[in-house]
N, CA, C and O atoms as a MOPAC input file, in Angstrom:
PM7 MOZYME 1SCF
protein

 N     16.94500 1    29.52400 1     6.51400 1
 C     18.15500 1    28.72700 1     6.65300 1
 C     19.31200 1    29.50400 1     6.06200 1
 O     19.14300 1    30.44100 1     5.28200 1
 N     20.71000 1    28.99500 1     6.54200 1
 C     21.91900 1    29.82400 1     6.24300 1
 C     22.06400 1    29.90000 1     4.41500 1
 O     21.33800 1    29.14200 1     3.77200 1
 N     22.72300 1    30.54500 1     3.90100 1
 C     23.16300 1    30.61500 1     2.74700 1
 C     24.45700 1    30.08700 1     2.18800 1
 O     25.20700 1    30.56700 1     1.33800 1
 N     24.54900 1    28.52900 1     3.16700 1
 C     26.03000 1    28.13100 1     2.66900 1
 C     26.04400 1    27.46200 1     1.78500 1
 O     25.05800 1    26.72500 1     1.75600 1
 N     27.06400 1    27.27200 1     0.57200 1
 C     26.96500 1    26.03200 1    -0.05000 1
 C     26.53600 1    25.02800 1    -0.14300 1
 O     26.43000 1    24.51100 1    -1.25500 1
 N     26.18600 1    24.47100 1     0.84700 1
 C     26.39200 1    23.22200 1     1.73700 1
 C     24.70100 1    22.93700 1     2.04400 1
 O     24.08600 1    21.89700 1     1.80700 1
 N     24.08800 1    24.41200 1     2.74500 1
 C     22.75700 1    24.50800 1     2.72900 1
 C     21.92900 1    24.22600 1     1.85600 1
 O     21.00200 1    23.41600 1     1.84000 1
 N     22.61300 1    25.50100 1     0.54800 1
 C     22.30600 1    25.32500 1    -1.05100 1
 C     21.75000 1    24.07300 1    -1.31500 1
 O     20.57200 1    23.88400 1    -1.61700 1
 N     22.71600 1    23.12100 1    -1.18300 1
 C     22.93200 1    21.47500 1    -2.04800 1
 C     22.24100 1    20.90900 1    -1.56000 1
 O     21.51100 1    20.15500 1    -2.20300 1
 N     22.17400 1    20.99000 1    -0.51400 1
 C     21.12000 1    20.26600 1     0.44900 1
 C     19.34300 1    20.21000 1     0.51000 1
 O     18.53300 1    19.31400 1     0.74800 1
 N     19.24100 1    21.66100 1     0.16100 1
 C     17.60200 1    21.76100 1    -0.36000 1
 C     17.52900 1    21.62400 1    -1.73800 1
 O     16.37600 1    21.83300 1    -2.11500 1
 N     18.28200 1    21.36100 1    -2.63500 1
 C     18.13500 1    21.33600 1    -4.16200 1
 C     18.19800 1    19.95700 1    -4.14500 1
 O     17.75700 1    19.37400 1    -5.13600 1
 N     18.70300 1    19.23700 1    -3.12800 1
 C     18.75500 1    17.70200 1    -3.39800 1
 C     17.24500 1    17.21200 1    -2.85700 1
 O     16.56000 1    16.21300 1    -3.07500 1
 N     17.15900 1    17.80400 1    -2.45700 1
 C     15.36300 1    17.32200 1    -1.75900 1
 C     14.91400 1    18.19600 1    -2.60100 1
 O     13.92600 1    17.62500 1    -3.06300 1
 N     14.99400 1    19.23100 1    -3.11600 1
 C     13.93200 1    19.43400 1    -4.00800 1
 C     13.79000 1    18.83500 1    -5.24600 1
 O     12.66500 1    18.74700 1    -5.73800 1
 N     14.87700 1    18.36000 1    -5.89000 1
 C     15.02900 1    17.66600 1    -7.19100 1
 C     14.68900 1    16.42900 1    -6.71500 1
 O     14.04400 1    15.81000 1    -7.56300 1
 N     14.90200 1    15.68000 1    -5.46900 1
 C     14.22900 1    14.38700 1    -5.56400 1
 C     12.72800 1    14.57600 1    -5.89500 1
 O     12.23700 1    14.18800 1    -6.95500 1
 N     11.89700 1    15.32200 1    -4.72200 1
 C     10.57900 1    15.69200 1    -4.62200 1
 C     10.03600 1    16.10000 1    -6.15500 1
 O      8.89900 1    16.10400 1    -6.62500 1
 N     11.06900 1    16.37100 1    -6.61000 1
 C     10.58500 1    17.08500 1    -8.17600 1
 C     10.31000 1    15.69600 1    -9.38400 1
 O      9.35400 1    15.61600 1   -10.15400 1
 N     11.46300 1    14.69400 1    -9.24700 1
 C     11.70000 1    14.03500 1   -10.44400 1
 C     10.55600 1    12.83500 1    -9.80000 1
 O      9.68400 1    12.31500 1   -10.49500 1
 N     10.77600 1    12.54100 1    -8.35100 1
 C     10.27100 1    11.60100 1    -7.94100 1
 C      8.78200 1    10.76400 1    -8.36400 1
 O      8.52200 1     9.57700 1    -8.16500 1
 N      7.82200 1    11.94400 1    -9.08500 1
 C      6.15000 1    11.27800 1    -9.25400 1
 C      6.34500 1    10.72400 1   -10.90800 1
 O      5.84100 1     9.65200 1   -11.24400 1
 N      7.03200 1    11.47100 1   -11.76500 1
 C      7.45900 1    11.06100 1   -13.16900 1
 C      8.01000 1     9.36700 1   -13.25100 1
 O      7.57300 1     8.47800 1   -13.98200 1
 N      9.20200 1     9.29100 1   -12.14500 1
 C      9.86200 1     8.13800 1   -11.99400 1
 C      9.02800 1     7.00200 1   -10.96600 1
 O      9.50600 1     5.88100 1   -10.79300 1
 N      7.83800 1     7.39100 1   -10.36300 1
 C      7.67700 1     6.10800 1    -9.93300 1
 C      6.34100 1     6.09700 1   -11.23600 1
 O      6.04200 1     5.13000 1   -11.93600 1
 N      5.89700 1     7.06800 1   -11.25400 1
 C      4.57600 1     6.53100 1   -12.90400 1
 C      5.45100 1     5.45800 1   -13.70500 1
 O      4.99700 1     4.36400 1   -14.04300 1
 N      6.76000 1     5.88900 1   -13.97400 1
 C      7.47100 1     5.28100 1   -15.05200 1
 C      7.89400 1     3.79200 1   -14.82600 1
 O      8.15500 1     2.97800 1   -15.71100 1
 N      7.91700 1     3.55100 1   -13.21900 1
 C      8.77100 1     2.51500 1   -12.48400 1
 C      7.15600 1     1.45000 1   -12.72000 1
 O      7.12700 1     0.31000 1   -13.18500 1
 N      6.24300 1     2.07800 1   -12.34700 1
 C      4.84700 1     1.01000 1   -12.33800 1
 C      4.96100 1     0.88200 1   -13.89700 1
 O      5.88900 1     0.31600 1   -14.47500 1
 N      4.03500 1     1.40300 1   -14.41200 1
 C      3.43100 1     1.71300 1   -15.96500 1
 C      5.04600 1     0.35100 1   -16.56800 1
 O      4.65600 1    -0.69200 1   -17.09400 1
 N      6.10200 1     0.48100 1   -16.46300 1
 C      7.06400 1    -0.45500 1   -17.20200 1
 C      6.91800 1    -1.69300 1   -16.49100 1
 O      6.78400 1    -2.63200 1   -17.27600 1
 N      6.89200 1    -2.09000 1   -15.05900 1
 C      6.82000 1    -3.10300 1   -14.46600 1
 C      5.49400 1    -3.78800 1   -14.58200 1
 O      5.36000 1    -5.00800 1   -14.66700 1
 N      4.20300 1    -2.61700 1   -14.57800 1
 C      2.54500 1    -3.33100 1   -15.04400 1
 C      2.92400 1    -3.69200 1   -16.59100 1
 O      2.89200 1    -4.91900 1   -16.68600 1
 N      3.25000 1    -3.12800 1   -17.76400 1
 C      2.65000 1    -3.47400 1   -18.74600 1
 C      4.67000 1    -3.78600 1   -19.97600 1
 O      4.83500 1    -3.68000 1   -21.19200 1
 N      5.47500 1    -4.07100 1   -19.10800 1
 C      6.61300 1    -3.93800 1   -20.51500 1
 C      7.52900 1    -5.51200 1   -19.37000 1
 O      7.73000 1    -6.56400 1   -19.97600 1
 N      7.86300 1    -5.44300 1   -18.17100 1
 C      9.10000 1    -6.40400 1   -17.64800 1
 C      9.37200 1    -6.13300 1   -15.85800 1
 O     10.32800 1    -5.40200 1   -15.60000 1
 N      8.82400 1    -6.51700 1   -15.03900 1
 C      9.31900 1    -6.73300 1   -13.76500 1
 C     11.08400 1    -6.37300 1   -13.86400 1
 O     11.63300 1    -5.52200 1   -13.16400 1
 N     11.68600 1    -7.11400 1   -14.75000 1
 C     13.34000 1    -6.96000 1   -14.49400 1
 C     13.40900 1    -5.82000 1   -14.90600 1
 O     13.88400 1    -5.03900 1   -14.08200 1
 N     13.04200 1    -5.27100 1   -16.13600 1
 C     13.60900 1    -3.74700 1   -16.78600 1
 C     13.07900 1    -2.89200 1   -16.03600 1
 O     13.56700 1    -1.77100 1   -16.18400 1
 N     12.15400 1    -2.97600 1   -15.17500 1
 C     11.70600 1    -1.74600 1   -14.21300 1
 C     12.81000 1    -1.96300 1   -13.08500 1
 O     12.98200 1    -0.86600 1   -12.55300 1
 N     13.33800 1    -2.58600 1   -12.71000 1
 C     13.98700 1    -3.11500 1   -11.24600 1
 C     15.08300 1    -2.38400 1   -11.60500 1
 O     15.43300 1    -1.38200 1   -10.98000 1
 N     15.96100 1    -3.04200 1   -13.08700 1
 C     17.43200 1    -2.60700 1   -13.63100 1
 C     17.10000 1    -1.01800 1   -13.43600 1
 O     17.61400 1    -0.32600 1   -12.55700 1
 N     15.91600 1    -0.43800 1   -14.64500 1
 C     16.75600 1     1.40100 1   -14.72600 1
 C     15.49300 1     1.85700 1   -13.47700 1
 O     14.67800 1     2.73800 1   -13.75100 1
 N     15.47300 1     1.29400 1   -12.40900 1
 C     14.71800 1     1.80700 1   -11.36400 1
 C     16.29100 1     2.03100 1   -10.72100 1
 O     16.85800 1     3.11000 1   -10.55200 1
 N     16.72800 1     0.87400 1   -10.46700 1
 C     18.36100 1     1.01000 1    -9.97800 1
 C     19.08000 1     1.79200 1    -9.81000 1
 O     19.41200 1     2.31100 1    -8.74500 1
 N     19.52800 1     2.04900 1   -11.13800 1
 C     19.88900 1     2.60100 1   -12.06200 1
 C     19.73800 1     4.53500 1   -11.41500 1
 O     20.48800 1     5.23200 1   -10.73300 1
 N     18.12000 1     4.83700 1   -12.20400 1
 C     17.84200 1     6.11600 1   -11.74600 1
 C     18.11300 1     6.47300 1    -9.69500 1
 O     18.22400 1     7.57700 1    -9.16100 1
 N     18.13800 1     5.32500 1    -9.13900 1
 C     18.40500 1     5.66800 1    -7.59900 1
 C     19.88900 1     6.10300 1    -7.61100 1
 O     20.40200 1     7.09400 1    -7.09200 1
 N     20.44700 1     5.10400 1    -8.33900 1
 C     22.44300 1     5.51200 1    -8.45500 1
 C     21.98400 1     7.16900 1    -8.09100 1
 O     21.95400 1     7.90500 1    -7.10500 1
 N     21.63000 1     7.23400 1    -9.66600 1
 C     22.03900 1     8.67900 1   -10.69000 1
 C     21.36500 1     9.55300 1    -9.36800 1
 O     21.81000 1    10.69800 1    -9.27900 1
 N     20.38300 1     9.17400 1    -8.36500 1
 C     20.05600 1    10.21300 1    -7.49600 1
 C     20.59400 1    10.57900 1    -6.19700 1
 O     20.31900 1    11.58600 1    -5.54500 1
 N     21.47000 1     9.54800 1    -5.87300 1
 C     22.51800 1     9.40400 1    -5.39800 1
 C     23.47600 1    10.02700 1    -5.33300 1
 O     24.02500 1    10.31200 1    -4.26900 1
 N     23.80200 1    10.30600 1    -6.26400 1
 C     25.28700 1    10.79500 1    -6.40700 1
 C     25.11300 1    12.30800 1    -7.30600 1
 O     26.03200 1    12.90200 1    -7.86900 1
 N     23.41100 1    12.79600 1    -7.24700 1
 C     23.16500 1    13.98700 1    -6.84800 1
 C     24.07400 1    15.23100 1    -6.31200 1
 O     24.92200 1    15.99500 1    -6.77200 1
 N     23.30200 1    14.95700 1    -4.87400 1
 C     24.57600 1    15.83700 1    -3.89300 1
 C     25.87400 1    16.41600 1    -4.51700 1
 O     26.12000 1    17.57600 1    -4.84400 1
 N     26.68700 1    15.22900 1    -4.59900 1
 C     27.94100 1    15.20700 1    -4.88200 1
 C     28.03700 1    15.72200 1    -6.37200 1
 O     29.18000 1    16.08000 1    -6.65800 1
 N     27.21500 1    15.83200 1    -7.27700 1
 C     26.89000 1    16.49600 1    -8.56400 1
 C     26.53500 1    17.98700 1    -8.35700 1
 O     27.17700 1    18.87800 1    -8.91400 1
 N     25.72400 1    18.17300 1    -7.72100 1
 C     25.53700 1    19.69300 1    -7.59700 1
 C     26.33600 1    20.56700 1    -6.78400 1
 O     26.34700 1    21.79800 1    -6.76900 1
 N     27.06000 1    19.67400 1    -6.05400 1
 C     28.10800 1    20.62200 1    -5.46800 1
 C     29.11400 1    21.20400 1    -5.69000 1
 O     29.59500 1    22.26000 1    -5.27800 1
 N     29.67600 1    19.82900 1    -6.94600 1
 C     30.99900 1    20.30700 1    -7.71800 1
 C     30.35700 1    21.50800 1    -8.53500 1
 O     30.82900 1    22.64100 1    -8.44500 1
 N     29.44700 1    21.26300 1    -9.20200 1
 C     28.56000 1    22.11500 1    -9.66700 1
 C     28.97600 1    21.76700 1   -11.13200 1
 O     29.68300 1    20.81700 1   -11.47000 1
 N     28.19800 1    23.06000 1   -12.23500 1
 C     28.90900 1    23.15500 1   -13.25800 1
 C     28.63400 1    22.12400 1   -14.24700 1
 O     27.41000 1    21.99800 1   -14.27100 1
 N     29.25400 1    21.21100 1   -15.19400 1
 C     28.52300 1    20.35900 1   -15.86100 1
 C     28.94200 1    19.43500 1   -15.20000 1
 O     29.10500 1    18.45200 1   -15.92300 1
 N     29.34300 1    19.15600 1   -13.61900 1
 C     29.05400 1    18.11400 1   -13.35600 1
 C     27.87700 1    17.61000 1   -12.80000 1
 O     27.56600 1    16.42700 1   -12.65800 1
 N     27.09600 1    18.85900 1   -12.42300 1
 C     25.38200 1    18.33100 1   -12.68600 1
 C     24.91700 1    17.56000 1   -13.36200 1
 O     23.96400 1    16.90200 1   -12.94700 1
 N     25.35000 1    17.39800 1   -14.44900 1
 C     24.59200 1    16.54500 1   -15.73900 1
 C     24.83700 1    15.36800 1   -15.84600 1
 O     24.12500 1    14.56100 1   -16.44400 1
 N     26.13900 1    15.06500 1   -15.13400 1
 C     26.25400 1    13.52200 1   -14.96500 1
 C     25.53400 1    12.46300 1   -13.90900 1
 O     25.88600 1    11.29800 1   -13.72700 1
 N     24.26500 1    13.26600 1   -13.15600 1
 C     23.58600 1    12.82600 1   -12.39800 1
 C     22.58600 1    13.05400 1   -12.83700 1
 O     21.99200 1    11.98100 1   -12.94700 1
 N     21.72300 1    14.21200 1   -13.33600 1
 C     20.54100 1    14.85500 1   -13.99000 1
 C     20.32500 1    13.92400 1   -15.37900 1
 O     19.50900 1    13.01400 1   -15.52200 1
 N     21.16200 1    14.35700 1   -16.21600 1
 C     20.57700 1    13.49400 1   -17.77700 1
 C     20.41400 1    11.84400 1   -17.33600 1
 O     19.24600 1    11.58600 1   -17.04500 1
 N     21.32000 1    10.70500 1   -17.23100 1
 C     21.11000 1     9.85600 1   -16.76700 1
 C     19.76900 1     9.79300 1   -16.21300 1
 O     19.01800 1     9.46800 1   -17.13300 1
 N     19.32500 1     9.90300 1   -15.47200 1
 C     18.17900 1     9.69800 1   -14.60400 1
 C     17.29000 1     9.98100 1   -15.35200 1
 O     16.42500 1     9.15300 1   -15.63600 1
 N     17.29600 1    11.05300 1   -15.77800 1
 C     16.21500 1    11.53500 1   -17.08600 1
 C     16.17900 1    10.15800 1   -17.70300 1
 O     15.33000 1     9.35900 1   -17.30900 1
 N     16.95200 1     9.86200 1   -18.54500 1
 C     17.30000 1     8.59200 1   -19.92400 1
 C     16.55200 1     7.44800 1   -19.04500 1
 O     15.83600 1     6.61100 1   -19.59500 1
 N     16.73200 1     7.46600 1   -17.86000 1
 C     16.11100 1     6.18100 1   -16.78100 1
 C     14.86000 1     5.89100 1   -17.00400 1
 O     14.27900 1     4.85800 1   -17.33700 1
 N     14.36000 1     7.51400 1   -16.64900 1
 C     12.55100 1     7.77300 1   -16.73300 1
 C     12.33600 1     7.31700 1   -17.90400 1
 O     11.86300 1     6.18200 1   -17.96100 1
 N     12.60200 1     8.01900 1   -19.13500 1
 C     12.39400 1     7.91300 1   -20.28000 1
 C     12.68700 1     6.34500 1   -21.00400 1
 O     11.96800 1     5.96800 1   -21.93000 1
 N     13.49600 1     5.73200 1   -20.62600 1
 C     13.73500 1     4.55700 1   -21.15500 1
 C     12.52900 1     3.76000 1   -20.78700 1
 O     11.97800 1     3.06700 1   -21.64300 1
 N     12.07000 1     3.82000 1   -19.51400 1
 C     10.78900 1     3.12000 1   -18.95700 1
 C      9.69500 1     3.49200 1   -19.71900 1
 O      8.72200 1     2.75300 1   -19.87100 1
 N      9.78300 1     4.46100 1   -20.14800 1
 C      8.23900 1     5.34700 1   -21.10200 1
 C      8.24100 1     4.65300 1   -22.12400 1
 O      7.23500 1     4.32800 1   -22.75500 1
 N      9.61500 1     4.30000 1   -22.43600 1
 C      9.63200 1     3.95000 1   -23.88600 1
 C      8.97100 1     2.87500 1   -24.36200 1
 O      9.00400 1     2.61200 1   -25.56400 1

């Protein structure tokens, strides 16, 4: 595939879904089986936003990555917790 920007963002967004995706649904069950139906639903939400608006994070690039990346992280992790 081409080497455009555009290309770039585009396989890093499917790969970072494919990547975060098995962590966050362990996290989405495991909180909804054993902690709250609602608190899995809220930062299940929540982490879809933050994957969402991905794309548009890695494109600006730069640390505006992180305003889509950490979030989502804190998502997973809040469910672990």
């Amino acid at each position: 595939a081409g080497g455009t920007k555009l290309n770039l963002c585009a396989n890093r967004t499917v790969g970072n879904y494919l990547e975060q995706s098995p962590p966050f649904l362990l996290a989405l069950w495991l909180c909804a089986y054993l902690i709250d139906v609602g608190t899995a639903a809220r930062a299940g939400w929540a982490w879809i936003f933050f994957r969402a608006i991905y794309p548009l994070c890695f494109y600006k690039g730069g640390i505006f990555l992180f305003a889509s990346t950490l979030p989502a992280y804190l998502c997973v992790w809040y469910m672990f917790g």
